[in-house]
N, C-alpha and C positions, 0 to 999 in steps of 0.2 A: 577481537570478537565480543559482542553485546550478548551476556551474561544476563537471565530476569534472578531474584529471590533465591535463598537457597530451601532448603526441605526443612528449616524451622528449628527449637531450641532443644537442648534436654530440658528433664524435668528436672523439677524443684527439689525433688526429695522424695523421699519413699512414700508411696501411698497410704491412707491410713484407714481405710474399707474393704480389704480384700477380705472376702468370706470366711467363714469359717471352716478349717480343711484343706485350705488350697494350699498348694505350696509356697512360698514367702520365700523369694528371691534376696538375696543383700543388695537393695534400691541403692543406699548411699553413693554417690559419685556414678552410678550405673546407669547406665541409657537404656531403658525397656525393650523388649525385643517382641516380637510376633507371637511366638511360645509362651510367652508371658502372659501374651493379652488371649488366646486361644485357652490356658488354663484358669484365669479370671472370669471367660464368660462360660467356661464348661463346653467348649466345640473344640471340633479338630484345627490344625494349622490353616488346612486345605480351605475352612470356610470360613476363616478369619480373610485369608488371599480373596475368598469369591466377594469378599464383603467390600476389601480396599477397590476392587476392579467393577465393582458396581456390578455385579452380574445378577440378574433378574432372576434366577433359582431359588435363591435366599429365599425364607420366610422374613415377614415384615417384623416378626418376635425376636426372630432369631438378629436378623440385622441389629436391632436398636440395641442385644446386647451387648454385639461385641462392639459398635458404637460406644455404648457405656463403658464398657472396658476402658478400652481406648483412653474416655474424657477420665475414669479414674484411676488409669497408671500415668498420664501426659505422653500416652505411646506417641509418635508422630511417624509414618511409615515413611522410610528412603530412598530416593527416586531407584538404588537399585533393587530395594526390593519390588519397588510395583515393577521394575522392570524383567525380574525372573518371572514375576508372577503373570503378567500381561503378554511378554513378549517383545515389550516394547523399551525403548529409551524414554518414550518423551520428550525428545526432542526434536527439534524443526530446525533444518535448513534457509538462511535467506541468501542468495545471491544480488546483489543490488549494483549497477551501475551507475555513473556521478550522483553518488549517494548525498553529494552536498546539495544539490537544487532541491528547492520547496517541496516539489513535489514528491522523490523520490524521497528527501528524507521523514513527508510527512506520514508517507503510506507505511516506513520501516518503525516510526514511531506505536501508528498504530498496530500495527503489525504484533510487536513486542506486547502494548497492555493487553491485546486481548491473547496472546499464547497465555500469559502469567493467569490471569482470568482465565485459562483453562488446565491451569497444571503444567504448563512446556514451560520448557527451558528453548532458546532461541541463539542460534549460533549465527554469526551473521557474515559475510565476505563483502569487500566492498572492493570492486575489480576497475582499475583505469583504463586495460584491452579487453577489448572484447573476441578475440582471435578465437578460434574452437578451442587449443591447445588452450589456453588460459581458461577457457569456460570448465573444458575437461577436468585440468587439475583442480578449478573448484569444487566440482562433483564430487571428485573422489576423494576430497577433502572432507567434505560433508560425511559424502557415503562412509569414511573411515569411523569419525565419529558416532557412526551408530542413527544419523538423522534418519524418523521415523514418514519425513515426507520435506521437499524442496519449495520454495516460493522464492522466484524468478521475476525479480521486478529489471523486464526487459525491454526497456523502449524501441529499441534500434533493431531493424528489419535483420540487420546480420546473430545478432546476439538471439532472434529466435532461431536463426538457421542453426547455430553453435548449438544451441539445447536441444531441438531435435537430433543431430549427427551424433548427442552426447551418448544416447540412447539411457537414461536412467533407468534401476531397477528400481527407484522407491518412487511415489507417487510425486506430482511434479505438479503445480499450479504458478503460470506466466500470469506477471501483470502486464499490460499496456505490451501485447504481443498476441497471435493467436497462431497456434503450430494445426490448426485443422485437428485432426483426429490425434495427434499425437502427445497432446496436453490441454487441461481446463485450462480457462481463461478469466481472466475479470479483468476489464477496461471502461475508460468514461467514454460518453458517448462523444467523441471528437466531431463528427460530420454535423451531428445537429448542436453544437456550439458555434461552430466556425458559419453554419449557415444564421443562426440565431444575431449573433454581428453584423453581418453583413445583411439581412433582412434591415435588421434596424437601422443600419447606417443609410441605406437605401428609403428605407421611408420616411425619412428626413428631408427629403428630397436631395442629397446627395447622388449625382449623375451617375457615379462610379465608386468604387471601392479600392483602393490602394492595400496590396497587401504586404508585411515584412512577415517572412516563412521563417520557421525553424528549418535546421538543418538537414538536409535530403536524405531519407533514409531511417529520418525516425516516424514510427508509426504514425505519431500523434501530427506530427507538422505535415505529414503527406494529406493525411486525410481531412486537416484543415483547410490544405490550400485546392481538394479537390470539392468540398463541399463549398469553399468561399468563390470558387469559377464554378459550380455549378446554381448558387445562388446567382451570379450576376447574369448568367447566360440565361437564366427562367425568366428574369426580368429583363432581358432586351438587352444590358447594361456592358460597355464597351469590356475588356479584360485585359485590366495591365499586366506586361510580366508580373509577377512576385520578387520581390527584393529578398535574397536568401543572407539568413543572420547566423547565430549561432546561440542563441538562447541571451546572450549577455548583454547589458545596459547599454557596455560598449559598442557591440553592434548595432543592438538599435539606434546611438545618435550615430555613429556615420553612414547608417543608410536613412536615416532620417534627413541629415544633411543635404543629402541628393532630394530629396525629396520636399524639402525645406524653401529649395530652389526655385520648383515650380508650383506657380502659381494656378494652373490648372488641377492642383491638387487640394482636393475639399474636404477629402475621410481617406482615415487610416487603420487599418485591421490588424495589429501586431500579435504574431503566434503566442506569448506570454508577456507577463506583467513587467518582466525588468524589460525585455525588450521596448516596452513600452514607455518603460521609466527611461533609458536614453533617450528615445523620441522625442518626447515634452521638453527635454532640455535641446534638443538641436529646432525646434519649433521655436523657443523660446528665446533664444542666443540669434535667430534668425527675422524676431519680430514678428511671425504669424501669432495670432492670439487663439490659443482653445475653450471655446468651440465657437469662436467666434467666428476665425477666415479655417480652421481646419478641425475637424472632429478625429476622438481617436478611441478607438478599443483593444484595451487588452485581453490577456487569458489567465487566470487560473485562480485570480482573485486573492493573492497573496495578502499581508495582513497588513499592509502597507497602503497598498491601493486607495481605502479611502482618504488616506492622511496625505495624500498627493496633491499640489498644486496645479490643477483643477482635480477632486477626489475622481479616483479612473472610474469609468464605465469598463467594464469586464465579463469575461465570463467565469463562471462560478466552479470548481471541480471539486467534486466531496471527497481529498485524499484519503481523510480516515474509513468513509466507506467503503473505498477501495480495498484496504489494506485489513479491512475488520471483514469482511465480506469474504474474502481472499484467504484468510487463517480459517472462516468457517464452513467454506467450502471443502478444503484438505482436509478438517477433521472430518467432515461428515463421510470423505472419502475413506478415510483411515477406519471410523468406524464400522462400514457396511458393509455390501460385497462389492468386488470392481462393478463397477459400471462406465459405457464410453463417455468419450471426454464433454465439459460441458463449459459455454460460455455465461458471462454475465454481464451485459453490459451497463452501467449506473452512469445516471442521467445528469446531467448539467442546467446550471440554469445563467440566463443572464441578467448581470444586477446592473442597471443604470442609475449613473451618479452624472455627475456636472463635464462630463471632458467631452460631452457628446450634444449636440443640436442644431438645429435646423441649416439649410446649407446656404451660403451668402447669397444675399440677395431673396430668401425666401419669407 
């Protein structure tokens, strides 16, 4: 489990300001306590607590001095006390699936600096099935722990069914998944990437668009390969099956390879960037030159992309928006009253580089 910071040091040593009158604890080797700083700035306990929880009652006088307190005993409060005090843990739930791809590990990355940026602690699962019964006992894994709300980075059409069936009692935000009324959402905008490509492979004058799919069933490659046939259908433009891959480089050269073959093929639409990255080498092993006899696009615009032999044309996905978007959704949830569930879809762009241009002969 992915641990952020802990709740900070003791102090250095006994304080050398305490007023005149107040009671003087033996600081030496002592870690200051809330009583402590509650009789430094002359208030109760209870609004020392209303001070740590940010609660808007406080007068602005009253705050800054048990604030001052604080800076001059080096008080540092413990996540269990804000936790008696609040109600809460502070902590957050991530459920994640193939947590090693770009994408899913970039979004857990962010994910983590902005809980820390906000005070959480982040417990994280990284699951290889995605079965209800697996999904289950991650909940109640979490749930055990005290997580004060869930994020579900869930690609695959079953893994949202799993989280619905799971029925969570703490607040629940799906990434790259939408349960309808059952859970918020935030997802890249998949349709208008996959048309984004294929628009532009097409007005190259490329006749047709050739596509390698990710795997059926995950959100994001379904709705790739329904926006990249309904791009070619708007424009008149014939619609090859889609060659189904499985995210990996390897897949992309041996469907590349088929496709290496014929010669009637002039652009290529790969659902992601590795996928992409085997392609170029089965084009290349095969003598089509890119972009010269076949153009190619990939997805997600990994960090690699431009440093490729031709630098890839791609599509762009802001993982860290996702994943930043995503933790401040759930808190805004955590903070307020329920309200029904909401999506957020973040936008894509496409970056053209060298692997893509005009179609033979044009």
């Amino acid at each position: 489990m992915t641990r952020s910071a802990g709740d900070g040091a003791p102090p250095q040593g006994p304080p050398k300001d305490l007023p005149k009158g107040r009671s003087r604890r033996n600081f030496a080797g002592a870690r200051p306590v809330m009583d402590d700083v509650a009789r430094l700035a002359g208030v109760s306990k209870q609004t020392v607590s209303r001070v740590l929880n940010d609660n808007p009652s406080v007068r602005p006088e009253t705050r800054e001095s048990v604030l001052t307190a604080m800076r001059t005993l080096g008080y540092r409060p413990s996540r269990s006390a804000r936790s008696l005090a609040s109600g809460r843990t502070r902590m957050l739930g991530v459920i994640s699936f193939d947590a090693a791809r770009f994408g899913p590990a970039s979004i857990l990355t962010a994910i983590n600096t902005a809980a820390q940026e906000a005070g959480y602690l982040v417990s994280s699962i990284a699951l290889d099935t995605a079965d209800r019964a697996t999904v289950v006992r991650a909940v109640d894994t979490l749930s055990a722990e005290g997580a004060d709300g869930v994020i579900a980075i869930a690609p695959q059409r079953w893994v949202g069914r799993a989280l619905a069936e799971a029925q969570l009692d703490t607040p629940l935000m799906v990434l790259e998944n939408d349960l309808g009324k059952d859970a918020s959402f935030v997802t890249a905008d998949n349709r208008a990437g996959a048309r984004k490509a294929t628009e532009h492979l097409l007005a190259l004058g490329h006749a047709t668009v050739w596509h390698i799919a990710g795997p059926t069933g995950w959100l994001s490659a379904d709705r790739r390969v329904e926006a990249w046939r309904a791009a070619l259908e708007a424009a008149g433009a014939e619609i090859p099956e889609p060659l189904i891959g499985d995210w990996s480089a390897d897949s992309g050269y041996e469907l590349g390879r088929q496709l290496a073959a014929r010669t009637d093929v002039t652009a290529i639409f790969a659902s992601n960037d590795q996928m992409a990255l085997g392609l170029l080498r089965a084009l290349y092993e095969a003598g089509r030159h890119v972009p010269g006899d076949v153009s190619v696009v990939g997805y997600d615009d990994i960090p690699e992309a431009a440093h490729l032999l031709p630098p890839l044309t791609t599509v762009r996905t802001d993982f860290p928006e996702i994943g930043t978007r995503s933790l401040r959704l759930l808190l805004s949830q955590l903070d307020g009253p329920p309200e029904p569930a909401v999506g957020r879809v973040v936008p894509v762009e496409l970056i053209v580089r060298r692997s893509t241009g005009p179609a033979p002969g044009r």
